[in-house]
C-alpha positions, 0 to 999 in steps of 0.5 A: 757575550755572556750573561747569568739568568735567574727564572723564578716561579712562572718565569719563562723565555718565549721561543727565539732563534738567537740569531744576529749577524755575528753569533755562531754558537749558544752556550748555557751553563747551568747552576742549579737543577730541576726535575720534570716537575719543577718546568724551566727545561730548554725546548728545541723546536723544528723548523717549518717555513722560518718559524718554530713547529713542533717541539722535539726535545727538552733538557732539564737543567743540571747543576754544572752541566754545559749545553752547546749548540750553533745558531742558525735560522733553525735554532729555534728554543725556549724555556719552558715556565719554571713550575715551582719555589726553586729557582733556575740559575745559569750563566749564558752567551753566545760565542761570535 
C-alpha cells in the first residue's frame, strides 16, 4: 500500500499503531524538509499495557530521506502539528 500525504498549517496525525493483520513493515519517504521550528516530526511513543506512554523520540522530516520501521502492538507514533506555511510532503505505506 502506498500513499502520498501533504500536512499543511496545524495539520497533525493522532498517535496510532498501524497495525492490521497483514502490515509487517512502515516505510515513509519524505519530500520536503522541516526544522524543529516549523513541528510536523514523527513521534514514537513507548508502550505501556497496549497503549502509547512516554514519547521517546522525534525525526524531523528531510527531503529525500527514508524512515523504516516494523509494526507491531508497540509501534506507537504521530505526527506532531506542523507549525508554520511550509507544507510537510511524503509518500507512505506499509509493506505486507
Amino acid at each position: 500500500d502506498v500513499s502520498g500525504v501533504v500536512y499543511k498549517n496545524t495539520d497533525y496525525l493522532l498517535c496510532l499503531d498501524d497495525r492490521l493483520d497483514s502490515r509487517k513493515i512502515a516505510f515513509i519517504l519524505y519530500l520536503s524538509t522541516l526544522k524543529k521550528k516549523d513541528g510536523g516530526a514523527l513521534a514514537f511513543y513507548s508502550d505501556r499495557n497496549k497503549h502509547p506512554y512516554k514519547k521517546y523520540v522525534q525525526n524531523y522530516p528531510t527531503k529525500n530521506s527514508l524512515m523504516i520501521f516494523r509494526v507491531s502492538r508497540k509501534s506507537w507514533h504521530e505526527v506532531e502539528e506542523v507549525l508554520t506555511d511550509k507544507e510537510r510532503h511524503s509518500i507512505g505505506g506499509w509493506l505486507h
